[in-house]
CHARMM-style PDB file with segment names, atoms N, HN, CA, C and O in Angstrom:
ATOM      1  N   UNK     1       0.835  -1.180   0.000  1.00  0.00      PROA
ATOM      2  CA  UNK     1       0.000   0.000   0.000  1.00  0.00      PROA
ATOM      3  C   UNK     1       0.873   1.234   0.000  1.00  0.00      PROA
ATOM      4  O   UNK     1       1.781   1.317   0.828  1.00  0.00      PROA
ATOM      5  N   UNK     2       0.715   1.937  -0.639  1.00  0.00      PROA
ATOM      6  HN  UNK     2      -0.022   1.870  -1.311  1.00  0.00      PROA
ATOM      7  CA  UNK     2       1.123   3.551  -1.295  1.00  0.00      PROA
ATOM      8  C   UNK     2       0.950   3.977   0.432  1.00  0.00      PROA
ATOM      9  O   UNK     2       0.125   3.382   1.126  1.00  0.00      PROA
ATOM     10  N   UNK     3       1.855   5.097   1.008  1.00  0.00      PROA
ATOM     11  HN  UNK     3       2.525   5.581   0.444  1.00  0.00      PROA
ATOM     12  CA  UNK     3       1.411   5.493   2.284  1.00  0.00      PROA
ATOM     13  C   UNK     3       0.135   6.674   2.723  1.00  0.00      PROA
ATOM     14  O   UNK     3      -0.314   7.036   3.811  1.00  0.00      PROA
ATOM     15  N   UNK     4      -0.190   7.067   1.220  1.00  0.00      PROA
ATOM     16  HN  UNK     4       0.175   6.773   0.337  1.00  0.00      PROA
ATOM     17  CA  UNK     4      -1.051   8.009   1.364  1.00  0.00      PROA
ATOM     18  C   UNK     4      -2.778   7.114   1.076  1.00  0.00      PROA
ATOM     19  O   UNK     4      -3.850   7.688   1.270  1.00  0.00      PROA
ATOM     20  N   UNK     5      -2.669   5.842   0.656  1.00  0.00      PROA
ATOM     21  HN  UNK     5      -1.798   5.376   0.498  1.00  0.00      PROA
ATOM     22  CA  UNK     5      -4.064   5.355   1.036  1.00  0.00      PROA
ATOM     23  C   UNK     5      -4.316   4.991   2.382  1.00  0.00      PROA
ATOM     24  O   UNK     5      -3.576   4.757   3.338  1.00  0.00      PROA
ATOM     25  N   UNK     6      -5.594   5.001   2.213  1.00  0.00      PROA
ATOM     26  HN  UNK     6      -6.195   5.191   1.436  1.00  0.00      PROA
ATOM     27  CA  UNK     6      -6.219   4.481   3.845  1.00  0.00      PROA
ATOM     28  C   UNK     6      -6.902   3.361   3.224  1.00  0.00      PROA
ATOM     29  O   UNK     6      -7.166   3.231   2.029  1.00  0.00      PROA
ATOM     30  N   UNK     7      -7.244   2.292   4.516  1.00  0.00      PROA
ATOM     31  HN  UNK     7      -7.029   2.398   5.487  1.00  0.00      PROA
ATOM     32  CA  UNK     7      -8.231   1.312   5.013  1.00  0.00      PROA
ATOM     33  C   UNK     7      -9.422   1.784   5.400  1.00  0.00      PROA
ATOM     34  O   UNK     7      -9.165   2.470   6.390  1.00  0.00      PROA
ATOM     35  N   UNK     8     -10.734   1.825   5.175  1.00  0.00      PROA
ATOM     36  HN  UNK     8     -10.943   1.268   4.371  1.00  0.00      PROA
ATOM     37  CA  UNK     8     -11.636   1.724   5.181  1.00  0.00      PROA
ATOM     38  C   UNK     8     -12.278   0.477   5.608  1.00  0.00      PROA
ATOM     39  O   UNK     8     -12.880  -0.161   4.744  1.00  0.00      PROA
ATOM     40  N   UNK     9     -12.225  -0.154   7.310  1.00  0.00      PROA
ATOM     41  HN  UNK     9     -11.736   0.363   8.012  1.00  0.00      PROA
ATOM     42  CA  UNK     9     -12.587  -1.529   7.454  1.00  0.00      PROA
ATOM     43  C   UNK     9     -13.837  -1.328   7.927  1.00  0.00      PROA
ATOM     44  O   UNK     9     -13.746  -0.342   8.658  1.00  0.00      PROA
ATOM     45  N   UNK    10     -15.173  -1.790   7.914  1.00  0.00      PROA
ATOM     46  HN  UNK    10     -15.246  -2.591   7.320  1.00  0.00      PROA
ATOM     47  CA  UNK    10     -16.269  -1.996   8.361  1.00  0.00      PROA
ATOM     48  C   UNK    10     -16.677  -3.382   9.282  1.00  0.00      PROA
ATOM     49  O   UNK    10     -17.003  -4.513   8.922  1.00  0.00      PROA
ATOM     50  N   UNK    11     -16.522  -2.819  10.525  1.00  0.00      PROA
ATOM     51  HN  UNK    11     -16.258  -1.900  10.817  1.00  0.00      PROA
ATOM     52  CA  UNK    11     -16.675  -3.882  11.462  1.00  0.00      PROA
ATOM     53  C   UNK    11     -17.865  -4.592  11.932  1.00  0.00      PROA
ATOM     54  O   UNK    11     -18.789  -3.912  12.379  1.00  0.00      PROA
ATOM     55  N   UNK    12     -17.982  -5.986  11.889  1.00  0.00      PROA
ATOM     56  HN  UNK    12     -17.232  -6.539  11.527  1.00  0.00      PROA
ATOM     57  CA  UNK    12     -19.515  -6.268  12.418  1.00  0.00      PROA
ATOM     58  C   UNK    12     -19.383  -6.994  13.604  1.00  0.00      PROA
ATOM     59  O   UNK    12     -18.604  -7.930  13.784  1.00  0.00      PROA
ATOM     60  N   UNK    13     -20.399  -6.392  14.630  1.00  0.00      PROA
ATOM     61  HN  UNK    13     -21.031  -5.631  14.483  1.00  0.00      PROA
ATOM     62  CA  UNK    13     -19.887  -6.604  15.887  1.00  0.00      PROA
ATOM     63  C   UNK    13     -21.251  -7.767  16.469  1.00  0.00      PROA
ATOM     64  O   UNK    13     -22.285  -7.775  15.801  1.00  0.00      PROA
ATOM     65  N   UNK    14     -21.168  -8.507  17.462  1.00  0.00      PROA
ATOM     66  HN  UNK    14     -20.328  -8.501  18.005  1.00  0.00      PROA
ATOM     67  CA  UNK    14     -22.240  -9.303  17.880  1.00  0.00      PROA
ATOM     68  C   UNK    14     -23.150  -8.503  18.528  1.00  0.00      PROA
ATOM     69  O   UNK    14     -23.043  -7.290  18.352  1.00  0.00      PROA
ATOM     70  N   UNK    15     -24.180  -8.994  19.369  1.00  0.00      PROA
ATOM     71  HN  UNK    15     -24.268  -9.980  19.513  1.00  0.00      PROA
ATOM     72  CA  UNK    15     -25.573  -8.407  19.542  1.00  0.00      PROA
ATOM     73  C   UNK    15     -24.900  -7.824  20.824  1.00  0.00      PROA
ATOM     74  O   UNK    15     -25.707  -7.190  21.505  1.00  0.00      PROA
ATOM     75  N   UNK    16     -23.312  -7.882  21.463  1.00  0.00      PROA
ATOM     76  HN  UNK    16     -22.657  -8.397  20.910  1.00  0.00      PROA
ATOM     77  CA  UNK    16     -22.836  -7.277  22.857  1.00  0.00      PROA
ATOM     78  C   UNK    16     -22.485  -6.193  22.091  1.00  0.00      PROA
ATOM     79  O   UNK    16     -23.122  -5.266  22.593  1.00  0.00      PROA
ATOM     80  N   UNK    17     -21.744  -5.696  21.025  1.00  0.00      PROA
ATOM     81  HN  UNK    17     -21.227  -6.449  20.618  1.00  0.00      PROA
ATOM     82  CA  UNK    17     -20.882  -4.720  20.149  1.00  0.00      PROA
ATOM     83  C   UNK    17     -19.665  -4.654  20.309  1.00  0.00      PROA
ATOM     84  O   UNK    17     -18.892  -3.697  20.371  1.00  0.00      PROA
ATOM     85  N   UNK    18     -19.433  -6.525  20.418  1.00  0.00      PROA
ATOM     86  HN  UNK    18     -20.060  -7.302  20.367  1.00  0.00      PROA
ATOM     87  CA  UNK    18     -18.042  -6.841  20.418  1.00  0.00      PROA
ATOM     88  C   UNK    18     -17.535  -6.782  18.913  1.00  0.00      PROA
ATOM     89  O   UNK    18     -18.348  -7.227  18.103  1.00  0.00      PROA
ATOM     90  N   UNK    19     -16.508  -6.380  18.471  1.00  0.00      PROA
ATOM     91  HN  UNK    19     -15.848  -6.019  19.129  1.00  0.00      PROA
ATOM     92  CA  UNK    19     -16.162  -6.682  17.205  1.00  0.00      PROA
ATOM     93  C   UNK    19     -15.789  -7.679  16.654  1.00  0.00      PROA
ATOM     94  O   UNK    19     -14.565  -7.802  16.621  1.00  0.00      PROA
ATOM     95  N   UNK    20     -16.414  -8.521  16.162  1.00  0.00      PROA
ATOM     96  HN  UNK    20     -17.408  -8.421  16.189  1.00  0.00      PROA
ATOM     97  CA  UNK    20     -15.998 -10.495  15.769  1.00  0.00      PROA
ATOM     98  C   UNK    20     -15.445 -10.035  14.309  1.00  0.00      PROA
ATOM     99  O   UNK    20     -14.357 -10.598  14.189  1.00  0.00      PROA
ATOM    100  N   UNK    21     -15.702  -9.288  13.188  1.00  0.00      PROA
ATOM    101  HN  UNK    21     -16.586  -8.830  13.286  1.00  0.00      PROA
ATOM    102  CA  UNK    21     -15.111  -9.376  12.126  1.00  0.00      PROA
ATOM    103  C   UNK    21     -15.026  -8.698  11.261  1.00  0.00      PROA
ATOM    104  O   UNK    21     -16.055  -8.034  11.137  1.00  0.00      PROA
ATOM    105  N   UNK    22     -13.852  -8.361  10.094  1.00  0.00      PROA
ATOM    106  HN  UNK    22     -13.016  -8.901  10.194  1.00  0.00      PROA
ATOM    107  CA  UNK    22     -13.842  -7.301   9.488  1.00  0.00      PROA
ATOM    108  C   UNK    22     -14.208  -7.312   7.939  1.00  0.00      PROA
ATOM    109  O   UNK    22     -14.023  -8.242   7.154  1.00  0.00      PROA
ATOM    110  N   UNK    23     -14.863  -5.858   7.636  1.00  0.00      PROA
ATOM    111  HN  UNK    23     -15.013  -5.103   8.274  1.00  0.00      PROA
ATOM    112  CA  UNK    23     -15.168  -6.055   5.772  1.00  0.00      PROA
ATOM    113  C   UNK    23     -13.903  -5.033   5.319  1.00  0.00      PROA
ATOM    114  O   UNK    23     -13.610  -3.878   5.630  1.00  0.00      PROA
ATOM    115  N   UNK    24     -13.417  -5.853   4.593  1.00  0.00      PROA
ATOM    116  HN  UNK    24     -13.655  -6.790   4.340  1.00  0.00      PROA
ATOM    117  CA  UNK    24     -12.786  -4.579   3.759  1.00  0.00      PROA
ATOM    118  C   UNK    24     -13.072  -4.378   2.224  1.00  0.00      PROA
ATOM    119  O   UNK    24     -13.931  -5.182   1.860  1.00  0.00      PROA
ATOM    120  N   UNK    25     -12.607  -3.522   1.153  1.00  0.00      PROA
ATOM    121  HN  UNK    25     -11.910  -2.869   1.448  1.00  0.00      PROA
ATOM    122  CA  UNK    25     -12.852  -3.533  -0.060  1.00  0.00      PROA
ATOM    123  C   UNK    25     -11.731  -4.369  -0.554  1.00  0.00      PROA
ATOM    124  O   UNK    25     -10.687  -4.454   0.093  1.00  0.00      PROA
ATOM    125  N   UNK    26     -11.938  -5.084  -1.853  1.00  0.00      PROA
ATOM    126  HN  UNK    26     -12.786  -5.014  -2.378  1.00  0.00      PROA
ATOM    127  CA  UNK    26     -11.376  -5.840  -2.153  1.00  0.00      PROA
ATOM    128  C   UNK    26      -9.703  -5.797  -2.540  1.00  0.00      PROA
ATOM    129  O   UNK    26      -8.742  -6.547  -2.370  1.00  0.00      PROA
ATOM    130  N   UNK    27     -10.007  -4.152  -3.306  1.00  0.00      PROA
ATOM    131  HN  UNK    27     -10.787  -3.543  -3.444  1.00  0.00      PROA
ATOM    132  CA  UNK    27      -8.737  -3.486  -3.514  1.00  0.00      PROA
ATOM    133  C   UNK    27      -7.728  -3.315  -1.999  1.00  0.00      PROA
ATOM    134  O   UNK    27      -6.530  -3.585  -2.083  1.00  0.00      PROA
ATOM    135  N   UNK    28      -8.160  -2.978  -1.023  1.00  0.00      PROA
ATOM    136  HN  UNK    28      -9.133  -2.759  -0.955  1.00  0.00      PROA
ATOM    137  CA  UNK    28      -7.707  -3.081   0.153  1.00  0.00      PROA
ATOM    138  C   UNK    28      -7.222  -4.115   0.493  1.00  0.00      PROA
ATOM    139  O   UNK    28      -6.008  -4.057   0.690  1.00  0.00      PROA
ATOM    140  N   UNK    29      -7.961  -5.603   0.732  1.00  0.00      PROA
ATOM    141  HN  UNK    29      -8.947  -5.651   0.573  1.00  0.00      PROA
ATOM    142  CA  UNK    29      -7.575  -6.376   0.822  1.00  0.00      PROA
ATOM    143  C   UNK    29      -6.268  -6.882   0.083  1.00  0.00      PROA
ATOM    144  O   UNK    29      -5.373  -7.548   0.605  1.00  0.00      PROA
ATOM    145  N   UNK    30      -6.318  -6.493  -1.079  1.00  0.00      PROA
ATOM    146  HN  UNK    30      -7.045  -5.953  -1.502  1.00  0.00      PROA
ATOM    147  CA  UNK    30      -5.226  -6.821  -1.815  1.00  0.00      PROA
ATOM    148  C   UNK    30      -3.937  -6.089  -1.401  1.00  0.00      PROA
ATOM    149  O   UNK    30      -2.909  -6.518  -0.877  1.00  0.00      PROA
ATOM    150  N   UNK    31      -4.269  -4.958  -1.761  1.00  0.00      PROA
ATOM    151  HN  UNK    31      -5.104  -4.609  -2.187  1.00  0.00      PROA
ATOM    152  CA  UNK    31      -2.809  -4.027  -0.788  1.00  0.00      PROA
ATOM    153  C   UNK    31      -2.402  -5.036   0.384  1.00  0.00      PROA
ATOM    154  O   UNK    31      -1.565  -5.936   0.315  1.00  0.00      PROA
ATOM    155  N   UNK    32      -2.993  -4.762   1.202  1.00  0.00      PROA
ATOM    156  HN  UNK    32      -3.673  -4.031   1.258  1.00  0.00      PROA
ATOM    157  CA  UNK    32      -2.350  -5.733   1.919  1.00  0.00      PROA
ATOM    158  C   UNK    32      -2.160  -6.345   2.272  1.00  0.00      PROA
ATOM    159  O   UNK    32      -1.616  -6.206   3.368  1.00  0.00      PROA
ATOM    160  N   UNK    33      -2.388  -7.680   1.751  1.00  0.00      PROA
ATOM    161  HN  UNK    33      -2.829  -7.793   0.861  1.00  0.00      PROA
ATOM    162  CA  UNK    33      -2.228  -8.555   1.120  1.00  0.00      PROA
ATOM    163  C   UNK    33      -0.301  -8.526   0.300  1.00  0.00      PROA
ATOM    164  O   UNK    33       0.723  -9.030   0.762  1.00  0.00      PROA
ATOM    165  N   UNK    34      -0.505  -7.711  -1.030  1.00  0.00      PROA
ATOM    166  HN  UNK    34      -1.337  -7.302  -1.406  1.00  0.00      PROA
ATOM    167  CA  UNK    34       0.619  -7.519  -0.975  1.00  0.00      PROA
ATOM    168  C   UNK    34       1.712  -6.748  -0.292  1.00  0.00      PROA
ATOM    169  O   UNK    34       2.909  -7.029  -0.359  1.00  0.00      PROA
ATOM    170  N   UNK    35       1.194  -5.769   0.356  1.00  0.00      PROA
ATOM    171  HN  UNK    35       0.222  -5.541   0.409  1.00  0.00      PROA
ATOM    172  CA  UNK    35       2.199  -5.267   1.037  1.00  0.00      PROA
ATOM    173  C   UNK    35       2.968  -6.407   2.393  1.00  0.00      PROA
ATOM    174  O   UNK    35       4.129  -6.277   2.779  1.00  0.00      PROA
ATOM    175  N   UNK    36       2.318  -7.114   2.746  1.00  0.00      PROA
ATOM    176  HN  UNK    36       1.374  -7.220   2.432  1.00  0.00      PROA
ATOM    177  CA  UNK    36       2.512  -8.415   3.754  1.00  0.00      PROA
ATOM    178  C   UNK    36       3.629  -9.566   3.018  1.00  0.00      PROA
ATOM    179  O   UNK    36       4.405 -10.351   3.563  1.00  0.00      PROA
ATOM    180  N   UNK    37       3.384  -9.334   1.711  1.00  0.00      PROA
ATOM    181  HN  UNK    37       2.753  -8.696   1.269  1.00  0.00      PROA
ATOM    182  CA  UNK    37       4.022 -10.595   0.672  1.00  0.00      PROA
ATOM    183  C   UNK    37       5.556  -9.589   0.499  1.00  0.00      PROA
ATOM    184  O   UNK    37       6.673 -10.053   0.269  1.00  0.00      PROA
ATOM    185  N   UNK    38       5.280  -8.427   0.646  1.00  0.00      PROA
ATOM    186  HN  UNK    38       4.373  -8.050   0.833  1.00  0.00      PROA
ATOM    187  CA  UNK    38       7.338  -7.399   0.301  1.00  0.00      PROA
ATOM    188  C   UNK    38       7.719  -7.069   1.917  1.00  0.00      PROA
ATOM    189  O   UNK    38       8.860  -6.801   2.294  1.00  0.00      PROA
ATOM    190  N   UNK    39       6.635  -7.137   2.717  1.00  0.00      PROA
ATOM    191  HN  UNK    39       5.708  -7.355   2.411  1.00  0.00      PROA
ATOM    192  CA  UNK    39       7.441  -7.545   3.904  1.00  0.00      PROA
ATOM    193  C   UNK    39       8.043  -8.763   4.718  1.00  0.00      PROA
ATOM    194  O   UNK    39       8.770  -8.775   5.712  1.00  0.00      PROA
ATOM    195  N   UNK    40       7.318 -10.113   3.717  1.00  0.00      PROA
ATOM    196  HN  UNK    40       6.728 -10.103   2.910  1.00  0.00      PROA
ATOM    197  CA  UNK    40       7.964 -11.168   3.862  1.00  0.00      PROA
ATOM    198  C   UNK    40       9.022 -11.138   3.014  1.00  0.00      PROA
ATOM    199  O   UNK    40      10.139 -11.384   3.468  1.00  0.00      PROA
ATOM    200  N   UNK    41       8.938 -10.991   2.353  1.00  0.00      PROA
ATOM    201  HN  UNK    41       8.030 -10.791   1.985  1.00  0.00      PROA
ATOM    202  CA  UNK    41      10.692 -10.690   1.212  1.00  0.00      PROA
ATOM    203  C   UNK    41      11.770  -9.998   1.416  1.00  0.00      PROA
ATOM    204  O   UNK    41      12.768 -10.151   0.712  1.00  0.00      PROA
ATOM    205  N   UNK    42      11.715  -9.223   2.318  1.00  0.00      PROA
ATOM    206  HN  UNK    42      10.905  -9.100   2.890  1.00  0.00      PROA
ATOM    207  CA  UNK    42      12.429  -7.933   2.772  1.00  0.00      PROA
ATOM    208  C   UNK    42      12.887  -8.870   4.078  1.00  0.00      PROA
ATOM    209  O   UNK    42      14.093  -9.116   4.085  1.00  0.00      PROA
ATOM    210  N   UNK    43      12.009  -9.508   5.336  1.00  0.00      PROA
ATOM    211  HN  UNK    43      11.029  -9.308   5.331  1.00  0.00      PROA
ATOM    212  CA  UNK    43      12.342  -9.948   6.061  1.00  0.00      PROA
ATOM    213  C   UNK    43      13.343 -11.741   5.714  1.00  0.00      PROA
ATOM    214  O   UNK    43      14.097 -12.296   6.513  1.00  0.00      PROA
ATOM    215  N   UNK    44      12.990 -12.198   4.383  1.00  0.00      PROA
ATOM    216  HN  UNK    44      12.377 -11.747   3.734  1.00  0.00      PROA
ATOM    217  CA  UNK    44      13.783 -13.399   4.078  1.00  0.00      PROA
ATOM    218  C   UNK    44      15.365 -12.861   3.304  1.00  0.00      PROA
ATOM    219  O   UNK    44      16.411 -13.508   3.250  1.00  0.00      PROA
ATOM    220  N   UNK    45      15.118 -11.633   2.826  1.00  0.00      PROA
ATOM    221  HN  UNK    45      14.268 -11.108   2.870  1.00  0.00      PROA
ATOM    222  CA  UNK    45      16.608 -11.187   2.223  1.00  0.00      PROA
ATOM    223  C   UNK    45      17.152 -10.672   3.073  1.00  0.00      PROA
ATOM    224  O   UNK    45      18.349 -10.573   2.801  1.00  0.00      PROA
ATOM    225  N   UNK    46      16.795 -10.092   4.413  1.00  0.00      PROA
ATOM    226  HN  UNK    46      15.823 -10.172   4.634  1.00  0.00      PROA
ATOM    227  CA  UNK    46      17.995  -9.515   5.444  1.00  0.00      PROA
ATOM    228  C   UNK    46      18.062 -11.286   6.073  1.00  0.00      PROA
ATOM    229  O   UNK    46      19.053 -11.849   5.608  1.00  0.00      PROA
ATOM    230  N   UNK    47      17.384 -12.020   6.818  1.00  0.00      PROA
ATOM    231  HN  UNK    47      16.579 -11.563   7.195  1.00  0.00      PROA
ATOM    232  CA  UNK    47      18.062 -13.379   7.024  1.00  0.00      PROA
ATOM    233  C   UNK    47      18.727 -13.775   5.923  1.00  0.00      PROA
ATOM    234  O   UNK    47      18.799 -14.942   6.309  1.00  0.00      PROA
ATOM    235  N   UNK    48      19.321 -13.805   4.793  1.00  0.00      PROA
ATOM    236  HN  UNK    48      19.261 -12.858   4.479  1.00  0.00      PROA
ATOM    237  CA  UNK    48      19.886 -14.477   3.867  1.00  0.00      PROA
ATOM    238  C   UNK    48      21.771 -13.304   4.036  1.00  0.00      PROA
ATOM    239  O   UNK    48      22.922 -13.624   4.331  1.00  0.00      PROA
ATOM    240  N   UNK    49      21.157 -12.091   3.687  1.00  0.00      PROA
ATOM    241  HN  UNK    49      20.222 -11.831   3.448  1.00  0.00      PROA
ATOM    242  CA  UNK    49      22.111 -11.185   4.036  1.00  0.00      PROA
ATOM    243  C   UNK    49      22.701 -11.874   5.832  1.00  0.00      PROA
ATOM    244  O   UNK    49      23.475 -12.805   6.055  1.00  0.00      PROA
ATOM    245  N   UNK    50      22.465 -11.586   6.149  1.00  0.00      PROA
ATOM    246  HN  UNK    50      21.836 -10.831   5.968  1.00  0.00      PROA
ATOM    247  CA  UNK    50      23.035 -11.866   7.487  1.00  0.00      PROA
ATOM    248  C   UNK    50      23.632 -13.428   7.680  1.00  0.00      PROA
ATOM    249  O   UNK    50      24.572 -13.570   8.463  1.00  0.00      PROA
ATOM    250  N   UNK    51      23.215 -14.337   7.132  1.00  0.00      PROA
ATOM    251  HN  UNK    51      22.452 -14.222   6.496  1.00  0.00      PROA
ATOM    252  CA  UNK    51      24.134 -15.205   7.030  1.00  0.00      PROA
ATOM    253  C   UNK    51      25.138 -15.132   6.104  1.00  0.00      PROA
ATOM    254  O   UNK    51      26.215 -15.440   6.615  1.00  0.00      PROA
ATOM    255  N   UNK    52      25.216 -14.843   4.928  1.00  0.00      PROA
ATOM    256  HN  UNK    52      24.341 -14.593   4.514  1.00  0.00      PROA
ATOM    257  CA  UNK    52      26.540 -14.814   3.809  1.00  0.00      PROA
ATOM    258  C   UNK    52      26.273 -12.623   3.473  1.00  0.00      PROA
ATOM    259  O   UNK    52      25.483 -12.033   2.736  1.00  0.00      PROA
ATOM    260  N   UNK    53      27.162 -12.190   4.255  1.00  0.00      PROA
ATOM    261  HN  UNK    53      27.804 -12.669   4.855  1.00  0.00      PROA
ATOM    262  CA  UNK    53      27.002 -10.766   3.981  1.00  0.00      PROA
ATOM    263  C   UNK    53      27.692 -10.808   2.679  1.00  0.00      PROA
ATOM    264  O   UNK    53      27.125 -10.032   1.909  1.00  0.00      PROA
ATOM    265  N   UNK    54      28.774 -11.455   2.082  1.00  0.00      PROA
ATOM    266  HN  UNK    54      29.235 -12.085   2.707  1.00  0.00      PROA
ATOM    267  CA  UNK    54      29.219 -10.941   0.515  1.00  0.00      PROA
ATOM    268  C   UNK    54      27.742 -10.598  -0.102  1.00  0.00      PROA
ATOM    269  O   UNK    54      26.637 -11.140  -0.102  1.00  0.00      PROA
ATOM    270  N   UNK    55      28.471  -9.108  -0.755  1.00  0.00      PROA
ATOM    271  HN  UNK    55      29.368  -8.668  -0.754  1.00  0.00      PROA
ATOM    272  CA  UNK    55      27.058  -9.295  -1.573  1.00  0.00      PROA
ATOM    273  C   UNK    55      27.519  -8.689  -2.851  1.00  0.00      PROA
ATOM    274  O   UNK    55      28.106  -7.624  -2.659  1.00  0.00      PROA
ATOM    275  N   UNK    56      27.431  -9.047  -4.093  1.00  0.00      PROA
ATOM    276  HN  UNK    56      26.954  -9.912  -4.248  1.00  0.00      PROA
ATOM    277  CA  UNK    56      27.658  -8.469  -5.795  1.00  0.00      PROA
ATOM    278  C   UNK    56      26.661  -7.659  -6.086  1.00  0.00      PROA
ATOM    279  O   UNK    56      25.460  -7.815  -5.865  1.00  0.00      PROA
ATOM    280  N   UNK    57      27.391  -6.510  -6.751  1.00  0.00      PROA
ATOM    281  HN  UNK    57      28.366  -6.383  -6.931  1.00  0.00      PROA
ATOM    282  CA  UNK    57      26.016  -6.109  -7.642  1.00  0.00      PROA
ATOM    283  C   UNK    57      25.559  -6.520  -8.711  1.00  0.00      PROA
ATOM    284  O   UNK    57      26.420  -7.193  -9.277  1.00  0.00      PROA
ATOM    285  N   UNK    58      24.567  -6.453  -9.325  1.00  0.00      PROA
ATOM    286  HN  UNK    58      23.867  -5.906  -8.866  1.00  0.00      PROA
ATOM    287  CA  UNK    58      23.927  -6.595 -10.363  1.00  0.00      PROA
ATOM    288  C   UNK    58      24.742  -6.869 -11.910  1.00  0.00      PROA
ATOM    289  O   UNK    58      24.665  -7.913 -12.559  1.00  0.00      PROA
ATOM    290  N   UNK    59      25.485  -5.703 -12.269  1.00  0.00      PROA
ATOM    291  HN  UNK    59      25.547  -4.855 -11.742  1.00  0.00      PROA
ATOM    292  CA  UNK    59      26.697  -5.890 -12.955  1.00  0.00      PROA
ATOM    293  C   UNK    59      27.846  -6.797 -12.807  1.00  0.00      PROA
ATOM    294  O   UNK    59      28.427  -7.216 -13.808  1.00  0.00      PROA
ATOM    295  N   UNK    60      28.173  -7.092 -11.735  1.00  0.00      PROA
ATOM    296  HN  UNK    60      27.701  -6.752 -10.922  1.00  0.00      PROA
ATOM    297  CA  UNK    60      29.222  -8.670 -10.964  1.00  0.00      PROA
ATOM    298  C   UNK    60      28.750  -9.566 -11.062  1.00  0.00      PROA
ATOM    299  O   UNK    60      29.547 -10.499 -11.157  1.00  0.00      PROA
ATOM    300  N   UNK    61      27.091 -10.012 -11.118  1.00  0.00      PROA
ATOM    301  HN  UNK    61      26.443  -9.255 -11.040  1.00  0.00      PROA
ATOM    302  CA  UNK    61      26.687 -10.848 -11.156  1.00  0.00      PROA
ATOM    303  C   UNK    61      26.008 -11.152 -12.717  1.00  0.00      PROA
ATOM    304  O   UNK    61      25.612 -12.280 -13.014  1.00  0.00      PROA
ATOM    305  N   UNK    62      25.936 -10.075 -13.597  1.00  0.00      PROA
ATOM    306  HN  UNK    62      26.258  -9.159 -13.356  1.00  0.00      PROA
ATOM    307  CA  UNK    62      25.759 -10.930 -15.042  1.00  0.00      PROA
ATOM    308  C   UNK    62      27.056 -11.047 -15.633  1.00  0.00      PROA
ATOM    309  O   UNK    62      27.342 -11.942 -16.429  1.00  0.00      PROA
ATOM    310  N   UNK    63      27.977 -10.003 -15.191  1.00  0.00      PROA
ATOM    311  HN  UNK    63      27.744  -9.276 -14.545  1.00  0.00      PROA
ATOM    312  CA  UNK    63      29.404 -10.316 -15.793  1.00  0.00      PROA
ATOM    313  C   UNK    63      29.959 -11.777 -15.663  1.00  0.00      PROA
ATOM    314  O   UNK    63      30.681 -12.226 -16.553  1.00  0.00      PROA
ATOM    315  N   UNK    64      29.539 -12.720 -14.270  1.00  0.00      PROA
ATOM    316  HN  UNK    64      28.952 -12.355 -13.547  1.00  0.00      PROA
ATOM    317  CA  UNK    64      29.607 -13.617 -13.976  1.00  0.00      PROA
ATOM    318  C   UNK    64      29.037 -14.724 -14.771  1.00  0.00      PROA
ATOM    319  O   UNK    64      29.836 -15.581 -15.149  1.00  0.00      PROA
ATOM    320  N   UNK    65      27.858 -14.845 -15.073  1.00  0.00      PROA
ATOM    321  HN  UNK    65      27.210 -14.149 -14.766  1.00  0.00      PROA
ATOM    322  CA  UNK    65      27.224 -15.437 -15.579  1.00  0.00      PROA
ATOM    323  C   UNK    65      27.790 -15.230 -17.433  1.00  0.00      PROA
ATOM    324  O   UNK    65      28.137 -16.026 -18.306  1.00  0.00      PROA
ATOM    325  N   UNK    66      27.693 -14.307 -17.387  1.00  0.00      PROA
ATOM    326  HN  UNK    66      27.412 -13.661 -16.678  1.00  0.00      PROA
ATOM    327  CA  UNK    66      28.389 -14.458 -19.339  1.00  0.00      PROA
ATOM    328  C   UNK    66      29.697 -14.976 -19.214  1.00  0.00      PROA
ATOM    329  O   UNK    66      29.852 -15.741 -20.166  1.00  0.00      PROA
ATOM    330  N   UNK    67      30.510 -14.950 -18.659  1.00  0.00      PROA
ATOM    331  HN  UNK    67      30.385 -14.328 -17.886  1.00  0.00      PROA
ATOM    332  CA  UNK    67      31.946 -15.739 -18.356  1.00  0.00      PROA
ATOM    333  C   UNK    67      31.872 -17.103 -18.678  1.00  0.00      PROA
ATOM    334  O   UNK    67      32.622 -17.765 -19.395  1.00  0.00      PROA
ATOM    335  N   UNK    68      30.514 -17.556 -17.835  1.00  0.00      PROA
ATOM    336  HN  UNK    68      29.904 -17.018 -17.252  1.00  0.00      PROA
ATOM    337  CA  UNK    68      30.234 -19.108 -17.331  1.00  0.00      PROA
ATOM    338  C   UNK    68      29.897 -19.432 -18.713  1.00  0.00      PROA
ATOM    339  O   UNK    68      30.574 -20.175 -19.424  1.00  0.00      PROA
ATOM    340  N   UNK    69      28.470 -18.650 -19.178  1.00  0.00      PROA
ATOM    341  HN  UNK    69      27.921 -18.046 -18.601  1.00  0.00      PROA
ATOM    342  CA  UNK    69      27.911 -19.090 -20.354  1.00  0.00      PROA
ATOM    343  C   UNK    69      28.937 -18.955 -21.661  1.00  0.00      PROA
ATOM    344  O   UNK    69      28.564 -19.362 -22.761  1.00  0.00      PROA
ATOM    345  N   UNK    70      29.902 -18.517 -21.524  1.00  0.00      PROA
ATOM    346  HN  UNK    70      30.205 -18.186 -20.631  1.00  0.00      PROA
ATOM    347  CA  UNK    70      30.804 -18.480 -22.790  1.00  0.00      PROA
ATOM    348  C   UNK    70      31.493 -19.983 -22.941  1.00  0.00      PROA
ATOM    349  O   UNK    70      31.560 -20.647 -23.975  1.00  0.00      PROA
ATOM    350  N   UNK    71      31.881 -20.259 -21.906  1.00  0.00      PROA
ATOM    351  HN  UNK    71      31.826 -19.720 -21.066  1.00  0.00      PROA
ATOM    352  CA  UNK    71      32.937 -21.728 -21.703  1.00  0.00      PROA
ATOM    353  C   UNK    71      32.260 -22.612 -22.704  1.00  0.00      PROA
ATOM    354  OT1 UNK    71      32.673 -23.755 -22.897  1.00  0.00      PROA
TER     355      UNK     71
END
C-alpha cells in the first residue's frame, strides 16, 4: 500500500458490540495482502544477508554469468 491510502474496514460486531469481524474492499484487501508478501521478502533477504554478507552487484553478477555461459 502507497502510504497516502487508507483502510476503510467496516466492522460487524455481535448483539454485545463486540467486534468479531472485518469487511474490507477488495482493492484493500489486496494491498495488503501484498504489502505483507514485500514484507515477507524484505524480512527473508535480510536473514539471507546476514548469514553470507558478501554481496555483488547486479553488474558482478551478469558479468559472472556471461563468463560461465561463454565456456
Amino acid at each position: 500500500m502507497k502510504k497516502d491510502e487508507t483502510i476503510n474496514p467496516k466492522f460487524v460486531v455481535n448483539e454485545k458490540g463486540k467486534r468479531i469481524s472485518v469487511l474490507l474492499d477488495i482493492s484493500e484487501f489486496d494491498a495488503l495482502i501484498e504489502e505483507l508478501e514485500d514484507l515477507h521478502d524484505i524480512v527473508d533477504a535480510e536473514k539471507i544477508i546476514a548469514q553470507n554478507p558478501e554481496t555483488h552487484t547486479l553488474e558482478e553478477v551478469e558479468r559472472s554469468l556471461l563468463r560461465k555461459n561463454k565456456r
